[in-house]
Backbone as numpy.savetxt, mean C-alpha at the origin, in Angstrom:
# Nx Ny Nz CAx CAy CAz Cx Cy Cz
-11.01 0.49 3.21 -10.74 1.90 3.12 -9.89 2.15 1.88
-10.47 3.14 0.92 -9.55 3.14 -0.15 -8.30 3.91 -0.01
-7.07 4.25 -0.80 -6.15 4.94 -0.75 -6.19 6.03 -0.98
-5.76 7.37 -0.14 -5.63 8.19 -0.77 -4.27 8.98 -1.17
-4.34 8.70 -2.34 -3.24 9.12 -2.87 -3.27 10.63 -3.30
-2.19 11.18 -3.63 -1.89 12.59 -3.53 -2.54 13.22 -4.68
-3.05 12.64 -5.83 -3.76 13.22 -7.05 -5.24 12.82 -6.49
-5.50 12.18 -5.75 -6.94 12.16 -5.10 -6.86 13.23 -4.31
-6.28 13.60 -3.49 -6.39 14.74 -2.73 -6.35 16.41 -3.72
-5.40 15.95 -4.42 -5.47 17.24 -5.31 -6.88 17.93 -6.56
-7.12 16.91 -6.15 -8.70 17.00 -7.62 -9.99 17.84 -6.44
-9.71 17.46 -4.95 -11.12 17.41 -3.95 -10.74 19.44 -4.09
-11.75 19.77 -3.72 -12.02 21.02 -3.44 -11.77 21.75 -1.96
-10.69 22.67 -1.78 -10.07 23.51 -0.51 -10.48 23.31 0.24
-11.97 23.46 0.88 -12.65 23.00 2.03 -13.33 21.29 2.46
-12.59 20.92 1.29 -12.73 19.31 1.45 -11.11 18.98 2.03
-10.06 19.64 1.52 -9.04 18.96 1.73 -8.35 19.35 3.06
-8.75 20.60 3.62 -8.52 20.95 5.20 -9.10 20.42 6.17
-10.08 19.38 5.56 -11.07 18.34 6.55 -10.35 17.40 6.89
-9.63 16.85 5.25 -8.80 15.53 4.78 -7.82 15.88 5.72
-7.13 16.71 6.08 -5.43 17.04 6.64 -5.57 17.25 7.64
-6.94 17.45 8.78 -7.53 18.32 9.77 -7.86 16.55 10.49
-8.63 15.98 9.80 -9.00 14.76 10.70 -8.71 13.15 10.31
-8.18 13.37 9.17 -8.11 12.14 8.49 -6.42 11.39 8.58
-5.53 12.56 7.82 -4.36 12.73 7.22 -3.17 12.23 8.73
-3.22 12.81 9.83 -2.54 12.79 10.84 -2.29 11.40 11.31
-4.23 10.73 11.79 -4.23 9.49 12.13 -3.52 8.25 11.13
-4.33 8.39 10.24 -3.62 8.03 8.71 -2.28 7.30 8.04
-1.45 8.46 9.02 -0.20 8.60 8.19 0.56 7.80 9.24
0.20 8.04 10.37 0.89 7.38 11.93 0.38 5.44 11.39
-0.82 5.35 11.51 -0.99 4.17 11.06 -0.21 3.72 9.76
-0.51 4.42 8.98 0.89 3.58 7.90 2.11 3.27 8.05
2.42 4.73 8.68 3.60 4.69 9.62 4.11 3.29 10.25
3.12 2.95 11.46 3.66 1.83 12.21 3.61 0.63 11.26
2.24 0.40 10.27 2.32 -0.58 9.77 3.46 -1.22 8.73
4.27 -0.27 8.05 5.29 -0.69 7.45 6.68 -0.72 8.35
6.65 -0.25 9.16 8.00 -0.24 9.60 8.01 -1.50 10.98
6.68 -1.94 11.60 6.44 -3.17 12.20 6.68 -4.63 11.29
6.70 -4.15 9.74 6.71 -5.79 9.12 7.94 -5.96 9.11
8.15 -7.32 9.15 9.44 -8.03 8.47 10.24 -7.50 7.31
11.17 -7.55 7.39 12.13 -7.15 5.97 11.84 -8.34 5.31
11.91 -9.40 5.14 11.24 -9.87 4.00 9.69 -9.79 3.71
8.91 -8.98 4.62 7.79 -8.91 4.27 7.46 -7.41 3.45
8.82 -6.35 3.89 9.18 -5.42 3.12 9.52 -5.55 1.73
10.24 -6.16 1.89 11.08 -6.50 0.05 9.96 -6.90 -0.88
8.84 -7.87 -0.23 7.98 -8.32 -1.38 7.70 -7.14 -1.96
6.83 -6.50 -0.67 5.96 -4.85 -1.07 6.93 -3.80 -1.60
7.86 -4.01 -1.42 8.74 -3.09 -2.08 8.94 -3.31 -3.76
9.25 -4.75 -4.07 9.53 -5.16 -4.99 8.09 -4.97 -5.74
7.22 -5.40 -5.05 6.08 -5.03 -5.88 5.44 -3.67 -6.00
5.84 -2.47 -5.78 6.28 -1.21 -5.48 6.78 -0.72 -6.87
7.56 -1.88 -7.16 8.87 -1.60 -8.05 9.83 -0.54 -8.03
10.16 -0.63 -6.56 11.02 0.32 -5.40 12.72 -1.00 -5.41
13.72 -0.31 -5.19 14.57 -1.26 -5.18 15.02 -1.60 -3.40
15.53 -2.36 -3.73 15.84 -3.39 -1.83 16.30 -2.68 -1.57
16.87 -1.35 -1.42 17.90 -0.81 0.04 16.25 -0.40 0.58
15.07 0.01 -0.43 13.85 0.61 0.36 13.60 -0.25 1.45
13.34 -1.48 1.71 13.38 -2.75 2.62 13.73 -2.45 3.72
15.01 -2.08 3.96 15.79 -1.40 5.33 15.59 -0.16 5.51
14.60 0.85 5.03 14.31 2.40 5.00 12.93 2.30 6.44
12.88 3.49 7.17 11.60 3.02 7.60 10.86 4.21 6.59
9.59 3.93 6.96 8.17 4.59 6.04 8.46 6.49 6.23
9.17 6.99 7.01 9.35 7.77 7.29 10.51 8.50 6.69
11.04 8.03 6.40 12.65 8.40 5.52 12.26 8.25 3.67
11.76 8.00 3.58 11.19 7.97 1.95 10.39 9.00 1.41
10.82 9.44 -0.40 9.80 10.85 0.08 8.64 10.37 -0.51
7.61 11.30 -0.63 6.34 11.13 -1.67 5.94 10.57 -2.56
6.60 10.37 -3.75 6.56 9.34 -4.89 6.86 7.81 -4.27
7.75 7.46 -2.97 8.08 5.83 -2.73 6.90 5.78 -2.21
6.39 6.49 -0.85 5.55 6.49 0.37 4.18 6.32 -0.58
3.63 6.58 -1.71 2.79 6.46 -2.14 2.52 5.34 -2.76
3.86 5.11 -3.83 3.99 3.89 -3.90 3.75 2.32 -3.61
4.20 2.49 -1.97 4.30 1.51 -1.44 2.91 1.42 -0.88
2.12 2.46 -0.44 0.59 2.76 0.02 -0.20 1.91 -1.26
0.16 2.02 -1.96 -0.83 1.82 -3.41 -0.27 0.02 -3.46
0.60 -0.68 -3.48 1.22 -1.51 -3.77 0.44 -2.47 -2.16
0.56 -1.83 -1.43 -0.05 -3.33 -0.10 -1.41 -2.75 0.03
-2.18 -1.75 -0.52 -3.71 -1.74 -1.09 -3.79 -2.93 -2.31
-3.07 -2.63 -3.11 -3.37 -3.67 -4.25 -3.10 -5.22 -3.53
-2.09 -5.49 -2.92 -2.47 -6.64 -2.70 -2.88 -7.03 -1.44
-3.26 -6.72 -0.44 -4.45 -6.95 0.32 -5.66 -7.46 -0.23
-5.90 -6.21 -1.46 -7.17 -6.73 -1.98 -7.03 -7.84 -2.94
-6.18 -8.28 -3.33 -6.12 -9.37 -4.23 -5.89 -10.88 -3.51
-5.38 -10.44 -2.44 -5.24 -11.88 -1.55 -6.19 -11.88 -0.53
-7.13 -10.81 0.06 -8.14 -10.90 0.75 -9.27 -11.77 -0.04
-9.88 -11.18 -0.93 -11.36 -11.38 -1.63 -11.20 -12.85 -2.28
-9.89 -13.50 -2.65 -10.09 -14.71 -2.91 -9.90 -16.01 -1.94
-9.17 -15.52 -0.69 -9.13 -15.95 1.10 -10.85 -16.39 0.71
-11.90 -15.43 1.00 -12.70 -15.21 1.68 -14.04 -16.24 0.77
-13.45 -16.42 -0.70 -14.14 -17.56 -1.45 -14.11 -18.83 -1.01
-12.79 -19.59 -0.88 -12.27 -20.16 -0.48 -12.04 -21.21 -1.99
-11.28 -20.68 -2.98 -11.07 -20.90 -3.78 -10.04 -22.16 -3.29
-9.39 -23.04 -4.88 -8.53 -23.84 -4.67 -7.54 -23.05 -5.05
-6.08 -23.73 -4.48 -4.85 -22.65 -5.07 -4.83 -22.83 -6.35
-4.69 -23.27 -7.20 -4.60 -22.72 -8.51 -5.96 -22.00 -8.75
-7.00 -21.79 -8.47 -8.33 -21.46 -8.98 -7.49 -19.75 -8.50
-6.87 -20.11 -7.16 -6.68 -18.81 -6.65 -5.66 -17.70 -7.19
-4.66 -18.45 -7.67 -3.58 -18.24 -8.58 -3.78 -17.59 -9.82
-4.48 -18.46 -10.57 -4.99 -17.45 -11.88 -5.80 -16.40 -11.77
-6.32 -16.36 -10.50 -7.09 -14.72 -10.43 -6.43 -13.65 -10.37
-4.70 -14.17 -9.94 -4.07 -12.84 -9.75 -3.44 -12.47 -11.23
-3.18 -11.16 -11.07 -2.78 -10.17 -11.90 -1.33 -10.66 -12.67
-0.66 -10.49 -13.52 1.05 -10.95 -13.83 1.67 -10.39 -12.52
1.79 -9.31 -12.68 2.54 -8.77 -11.59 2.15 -8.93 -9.64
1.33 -9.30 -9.74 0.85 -9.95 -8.11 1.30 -11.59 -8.24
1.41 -11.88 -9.45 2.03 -13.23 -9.20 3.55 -13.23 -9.18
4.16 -12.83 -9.81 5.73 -12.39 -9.66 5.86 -11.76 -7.97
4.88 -11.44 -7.67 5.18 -11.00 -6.36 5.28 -11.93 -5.53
């Protein structure tokens, strides 16, 4: 499922985006919701750090952050999901797997 971020929503057309906020947006947001504030604080800090959000965000839940972090951090465990999923699923060697990632997914 891709992200939708707030300049994706803003480009769709009025009767597209009362669909988006009407059936999509509610469920959505609850699920992100639980999913960041269920992980580990060190499983926070990575995504945070890779966010390039600073550590007090770590101890924040998903709910206390405004728009610019919350998106952030949405965009940041999309990116790496997909970067540590699709090479899981090769079954690459670790270094084969290693150099596929990005500078910044490897600092992560």
């Amino acid at each position: 499922m891709t992200v939708m971020t707030l300049n994706l929503v803003e480009k769709q057309p009025a009767a597209m985006r009362r669909i988006i906020g009407k059936h999509l947006a509610v469920p959505r947001w609850q699920d992100t919701c639980d999913y960041y504030n269920q992980m580990m604080e060190r499983e926070r800090l990575t995504v945070c750090f890779h966010a390039q959000l600073k550590q007090r965000h770590a101890t924040m839940c998903f709910e206390e952050m405004n728009d610019v972090e919350r998106e952030r951090l949405v965009c940041a465990i999309d990116e790496l999901r997909g970067a540590f999923s699709k090479r899981r699923q090769v079954g690459a060697s670790e270094y084969a797997y290693i150099s596929f990632l990005t500078v910044s997914q490897r600092r992560t």
